[in-house]
N, CA and C atoms as an extended XYZ file, in Angstrom:
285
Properties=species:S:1:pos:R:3:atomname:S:1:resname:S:1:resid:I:1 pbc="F F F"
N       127.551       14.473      117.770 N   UNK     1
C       126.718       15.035      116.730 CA  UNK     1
C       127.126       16.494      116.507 C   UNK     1
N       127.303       16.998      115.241 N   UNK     2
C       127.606       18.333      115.077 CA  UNK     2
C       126.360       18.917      114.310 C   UNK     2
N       126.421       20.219      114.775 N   UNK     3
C       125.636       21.020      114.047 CA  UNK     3
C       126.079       22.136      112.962 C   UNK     3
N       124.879       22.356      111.793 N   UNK     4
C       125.563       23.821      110.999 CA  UNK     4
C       124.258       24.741      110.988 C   UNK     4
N       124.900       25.505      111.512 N   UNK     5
C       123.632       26.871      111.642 CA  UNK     5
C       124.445       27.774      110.654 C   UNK     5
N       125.368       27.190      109.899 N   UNK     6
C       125.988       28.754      108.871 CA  UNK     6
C       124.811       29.268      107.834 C   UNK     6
N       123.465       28.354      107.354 N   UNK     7
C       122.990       28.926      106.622 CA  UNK     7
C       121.782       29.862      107.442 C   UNK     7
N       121.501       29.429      108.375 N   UNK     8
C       120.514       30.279      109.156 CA  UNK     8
C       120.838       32.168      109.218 C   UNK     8
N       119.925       32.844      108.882 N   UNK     9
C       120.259       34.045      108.938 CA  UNK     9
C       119.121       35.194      109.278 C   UNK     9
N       118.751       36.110      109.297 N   UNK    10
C       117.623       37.044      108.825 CA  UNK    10
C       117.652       37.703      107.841 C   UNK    10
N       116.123       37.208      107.315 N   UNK    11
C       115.761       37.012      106.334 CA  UNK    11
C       115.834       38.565      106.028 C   UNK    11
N       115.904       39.725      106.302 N   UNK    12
C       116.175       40.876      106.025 CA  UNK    12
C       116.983       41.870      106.169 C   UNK    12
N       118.061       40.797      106.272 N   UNK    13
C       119.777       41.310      106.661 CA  UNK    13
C       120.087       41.260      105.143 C   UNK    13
N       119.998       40.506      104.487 N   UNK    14
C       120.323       40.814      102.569 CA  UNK    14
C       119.814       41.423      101.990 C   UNK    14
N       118.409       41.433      102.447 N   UNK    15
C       117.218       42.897      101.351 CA  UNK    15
C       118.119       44.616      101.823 C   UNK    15
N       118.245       44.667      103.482 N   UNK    16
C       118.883       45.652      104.001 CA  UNK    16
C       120.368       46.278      103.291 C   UNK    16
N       120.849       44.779      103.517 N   UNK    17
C       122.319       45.513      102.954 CA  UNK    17
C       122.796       45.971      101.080 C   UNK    17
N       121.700       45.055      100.313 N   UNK    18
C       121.629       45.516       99.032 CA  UNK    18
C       121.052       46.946       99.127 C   UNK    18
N       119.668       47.016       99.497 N   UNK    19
C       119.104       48.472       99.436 CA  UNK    19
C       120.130       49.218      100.025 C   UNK    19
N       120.767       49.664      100.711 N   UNK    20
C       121.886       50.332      101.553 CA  UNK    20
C       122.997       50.608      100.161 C   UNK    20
N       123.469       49.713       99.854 N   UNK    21
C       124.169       49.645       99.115 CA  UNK    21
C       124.321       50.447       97.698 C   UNK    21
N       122.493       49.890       97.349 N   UNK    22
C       122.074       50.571       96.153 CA  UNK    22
C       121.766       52.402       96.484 C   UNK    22
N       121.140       52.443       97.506 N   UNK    23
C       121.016       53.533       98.057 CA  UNK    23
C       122.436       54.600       98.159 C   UNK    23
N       123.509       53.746       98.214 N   UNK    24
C       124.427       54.308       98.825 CA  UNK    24
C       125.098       55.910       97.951 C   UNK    24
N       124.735       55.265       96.217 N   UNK    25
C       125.198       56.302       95.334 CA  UNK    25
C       124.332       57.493       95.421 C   UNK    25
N       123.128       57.595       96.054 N   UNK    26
C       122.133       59.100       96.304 CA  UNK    26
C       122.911       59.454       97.590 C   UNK    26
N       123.808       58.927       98.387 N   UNK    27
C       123.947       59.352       99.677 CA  UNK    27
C       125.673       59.411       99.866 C   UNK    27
N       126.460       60.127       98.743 N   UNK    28
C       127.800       60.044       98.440 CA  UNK    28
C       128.290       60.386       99.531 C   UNK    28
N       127.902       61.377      100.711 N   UNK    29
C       128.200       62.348      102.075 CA  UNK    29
C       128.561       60.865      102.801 C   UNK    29
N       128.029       59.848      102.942 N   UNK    30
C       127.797       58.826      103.774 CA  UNK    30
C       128.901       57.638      103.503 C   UNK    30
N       130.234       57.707      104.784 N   UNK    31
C       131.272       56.894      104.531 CA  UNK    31
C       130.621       55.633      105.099 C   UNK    31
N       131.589       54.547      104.646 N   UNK    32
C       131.298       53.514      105.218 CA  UNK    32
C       130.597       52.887      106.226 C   UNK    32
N       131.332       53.805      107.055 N   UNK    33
C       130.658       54.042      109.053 CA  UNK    33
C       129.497       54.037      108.639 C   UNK    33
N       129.126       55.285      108.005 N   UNK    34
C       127.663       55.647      108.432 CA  UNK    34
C       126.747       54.881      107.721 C   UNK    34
N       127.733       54.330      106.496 N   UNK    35
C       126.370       53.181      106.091 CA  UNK    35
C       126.047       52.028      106.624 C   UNK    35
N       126.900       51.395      107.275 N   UNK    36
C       127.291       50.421      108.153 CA  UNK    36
C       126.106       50.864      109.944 C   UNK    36
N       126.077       52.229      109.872 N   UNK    37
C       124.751       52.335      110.630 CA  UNK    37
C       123.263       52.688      110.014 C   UNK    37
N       123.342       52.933      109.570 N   UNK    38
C       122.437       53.139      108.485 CA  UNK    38
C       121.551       51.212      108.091 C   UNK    38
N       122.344       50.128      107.995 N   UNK    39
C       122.230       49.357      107.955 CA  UNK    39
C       121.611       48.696      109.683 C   UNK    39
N       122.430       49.379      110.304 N   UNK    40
C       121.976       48.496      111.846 CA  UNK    40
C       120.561       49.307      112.426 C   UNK    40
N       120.610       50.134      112.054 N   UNK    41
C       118.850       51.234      112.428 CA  UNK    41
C       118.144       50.518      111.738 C   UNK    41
N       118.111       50.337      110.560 N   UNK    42
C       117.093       49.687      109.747 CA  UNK    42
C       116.246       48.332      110.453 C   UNK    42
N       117.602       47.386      110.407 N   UNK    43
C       117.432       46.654      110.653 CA  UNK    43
C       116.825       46.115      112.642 C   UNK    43
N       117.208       47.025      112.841 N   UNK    44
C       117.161       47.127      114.095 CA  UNK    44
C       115.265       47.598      114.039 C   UNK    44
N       114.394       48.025      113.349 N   UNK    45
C       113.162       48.402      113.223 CA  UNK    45
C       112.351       47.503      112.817 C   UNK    45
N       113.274       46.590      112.171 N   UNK    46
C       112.620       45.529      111.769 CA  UNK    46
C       112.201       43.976      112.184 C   UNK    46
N       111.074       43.220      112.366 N   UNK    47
C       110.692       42.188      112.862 CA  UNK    47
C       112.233       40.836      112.309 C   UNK    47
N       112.275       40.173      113.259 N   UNK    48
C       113.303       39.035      113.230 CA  UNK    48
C       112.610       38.319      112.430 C   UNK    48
N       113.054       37.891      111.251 N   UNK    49
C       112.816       36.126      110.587 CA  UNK    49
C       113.663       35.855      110.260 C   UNK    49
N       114.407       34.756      111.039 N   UNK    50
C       114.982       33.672      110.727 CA  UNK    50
C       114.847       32.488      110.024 C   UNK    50
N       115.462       32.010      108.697 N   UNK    51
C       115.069       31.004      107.454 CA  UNK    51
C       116.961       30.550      107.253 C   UNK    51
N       116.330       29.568      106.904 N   UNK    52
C       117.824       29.040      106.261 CA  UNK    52
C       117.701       29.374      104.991 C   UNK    52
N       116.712       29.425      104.176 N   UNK    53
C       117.209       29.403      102.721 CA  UNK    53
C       116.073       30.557      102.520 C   UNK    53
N       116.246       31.346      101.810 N   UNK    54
C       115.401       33.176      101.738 CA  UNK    54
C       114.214       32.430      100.659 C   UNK    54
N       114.721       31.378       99.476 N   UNK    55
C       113.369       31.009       98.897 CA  UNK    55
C       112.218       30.275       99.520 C   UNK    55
N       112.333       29.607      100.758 N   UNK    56
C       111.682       28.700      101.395 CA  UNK    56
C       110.632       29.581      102.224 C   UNK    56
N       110.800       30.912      101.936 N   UNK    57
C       110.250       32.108      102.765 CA  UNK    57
C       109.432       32.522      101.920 C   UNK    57
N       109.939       33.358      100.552 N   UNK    58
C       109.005       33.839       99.768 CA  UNK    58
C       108.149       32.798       98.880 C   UNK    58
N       108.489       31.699       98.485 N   UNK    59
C       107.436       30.473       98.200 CA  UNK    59
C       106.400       30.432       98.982 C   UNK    59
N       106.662       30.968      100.647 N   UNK    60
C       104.693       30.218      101.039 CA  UNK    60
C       104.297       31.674      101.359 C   UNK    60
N       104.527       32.973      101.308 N   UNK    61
C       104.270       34.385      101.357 CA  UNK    61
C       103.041       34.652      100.288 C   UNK    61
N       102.170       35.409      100.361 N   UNK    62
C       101.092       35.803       99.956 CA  UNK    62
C       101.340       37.188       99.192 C   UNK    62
N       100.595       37.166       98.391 N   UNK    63
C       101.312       38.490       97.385 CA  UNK    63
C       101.323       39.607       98.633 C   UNK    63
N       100.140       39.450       99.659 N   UNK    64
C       100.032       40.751      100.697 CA  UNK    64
C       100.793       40.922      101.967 C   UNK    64
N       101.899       39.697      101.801 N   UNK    65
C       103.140       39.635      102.652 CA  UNK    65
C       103.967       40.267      102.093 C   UNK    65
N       104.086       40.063      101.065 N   UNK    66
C       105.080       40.618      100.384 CA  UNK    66
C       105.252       42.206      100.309 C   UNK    66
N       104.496       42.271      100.031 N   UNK    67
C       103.986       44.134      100.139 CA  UNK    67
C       104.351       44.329      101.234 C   UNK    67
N       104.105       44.030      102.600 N   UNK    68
C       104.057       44.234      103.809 CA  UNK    68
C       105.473       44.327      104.369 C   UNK    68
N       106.191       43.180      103.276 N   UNK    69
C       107.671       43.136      103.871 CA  UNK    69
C       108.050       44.405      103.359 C   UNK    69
N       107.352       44.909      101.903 N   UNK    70
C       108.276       45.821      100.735 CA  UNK    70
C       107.782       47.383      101.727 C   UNK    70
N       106.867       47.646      102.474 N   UNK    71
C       106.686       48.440      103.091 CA  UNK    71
C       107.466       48.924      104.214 C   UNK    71
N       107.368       47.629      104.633 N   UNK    72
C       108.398       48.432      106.411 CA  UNK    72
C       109.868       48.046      105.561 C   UNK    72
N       110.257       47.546      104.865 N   UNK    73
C       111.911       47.978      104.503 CA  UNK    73
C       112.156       49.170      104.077 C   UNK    73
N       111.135       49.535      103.336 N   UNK    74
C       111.387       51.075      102.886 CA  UNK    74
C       111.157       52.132      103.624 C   UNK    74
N       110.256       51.840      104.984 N   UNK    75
C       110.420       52.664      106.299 CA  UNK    75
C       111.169       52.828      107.025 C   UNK    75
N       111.758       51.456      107.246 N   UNK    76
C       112.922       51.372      107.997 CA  UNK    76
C       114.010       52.140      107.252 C   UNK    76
N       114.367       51.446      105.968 N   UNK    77
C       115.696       52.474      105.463 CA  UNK    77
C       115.550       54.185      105.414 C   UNK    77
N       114.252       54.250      104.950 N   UNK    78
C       114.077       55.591      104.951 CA  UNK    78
C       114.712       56.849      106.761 C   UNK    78
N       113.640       55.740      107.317 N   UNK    79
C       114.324       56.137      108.849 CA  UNK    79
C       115.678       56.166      109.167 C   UNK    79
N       116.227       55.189      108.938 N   UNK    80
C       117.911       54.877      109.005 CA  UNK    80
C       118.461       56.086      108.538 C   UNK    80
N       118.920       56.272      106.934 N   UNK    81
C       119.187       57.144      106.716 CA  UNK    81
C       119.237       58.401      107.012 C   UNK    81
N       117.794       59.312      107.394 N   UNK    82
C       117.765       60.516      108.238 CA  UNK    82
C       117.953       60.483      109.741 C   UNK    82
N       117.976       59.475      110.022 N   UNK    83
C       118.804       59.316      111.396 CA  UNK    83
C       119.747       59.438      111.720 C   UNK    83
N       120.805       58.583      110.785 N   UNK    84
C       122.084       58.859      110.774 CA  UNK    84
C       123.140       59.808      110.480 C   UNK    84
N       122.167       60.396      109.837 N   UNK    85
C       123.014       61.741      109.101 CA  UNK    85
C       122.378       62.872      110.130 C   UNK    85
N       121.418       63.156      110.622 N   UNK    86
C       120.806       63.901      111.635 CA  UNK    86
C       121.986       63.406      112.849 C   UNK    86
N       122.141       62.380      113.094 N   UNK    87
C       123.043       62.306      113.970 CA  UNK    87
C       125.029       62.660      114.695 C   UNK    87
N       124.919       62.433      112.360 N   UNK    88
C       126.600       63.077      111.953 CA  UNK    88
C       126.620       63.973      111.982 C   UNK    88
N       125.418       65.303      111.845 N   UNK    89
C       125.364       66.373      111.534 CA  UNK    89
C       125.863       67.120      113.660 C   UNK    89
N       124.996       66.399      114.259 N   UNK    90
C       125.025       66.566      115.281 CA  UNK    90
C       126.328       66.417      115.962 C   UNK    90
N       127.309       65.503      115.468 N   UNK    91
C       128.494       65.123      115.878 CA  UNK    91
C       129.824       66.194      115.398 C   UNK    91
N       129.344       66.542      114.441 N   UNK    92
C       129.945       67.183      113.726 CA  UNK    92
C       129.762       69.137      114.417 C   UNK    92
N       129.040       69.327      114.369 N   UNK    93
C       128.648       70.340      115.305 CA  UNK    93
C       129.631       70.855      116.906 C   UNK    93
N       129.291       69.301      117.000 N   UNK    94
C       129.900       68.946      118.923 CA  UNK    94
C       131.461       68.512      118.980 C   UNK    94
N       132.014       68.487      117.832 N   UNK    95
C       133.623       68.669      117.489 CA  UNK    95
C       134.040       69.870      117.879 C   UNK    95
């Protein structure tokens, strides 16, 4: 018997890396690297859900889940971001 877990993922590894992404043009200072951490802080703040398919998630969500998700992503990235650059700044210093 074989298995496919390729669609299984977290469910806020795609909201993360678009916002990051979209984010990325306010944050021109920020190479790849750092968005690429910027992405793992975030996510790293954030609760695990695992779904195979991202609509099978927001179909049984309550308008006040939703909010809830739209809240801590924007905490988390927010955090990410001044983290990371608080941190380059720091690196940069210690060169």
């Amino acid at each position: 018997m074989q298995f496919d877990f390729e669609q299984v993922h977290n469910y806020y590894e795609r909201l993360v890396f678009q916002e990051v992404v979209k984010r990325s043009e306010s944050h021109s200072h920020f190479d790849h690297n750092m968005l690429a951490d910027v992405a793992c802080v975030a996510l790293n703040r954030l609760p695990a859900r695992y779904v195979r398919h991202d609509v099978d998630l927001v179909f049984y969500m309550t308008e006040h889940e939703r909010h809830a998700i739209e809240l801590a992503l924007e905490e988390a990235l927010q955090f990410a971001f001044v983290f990371v650059a608080e941190r380059a700044g720091k690196n940069a210093k210690n060169s």
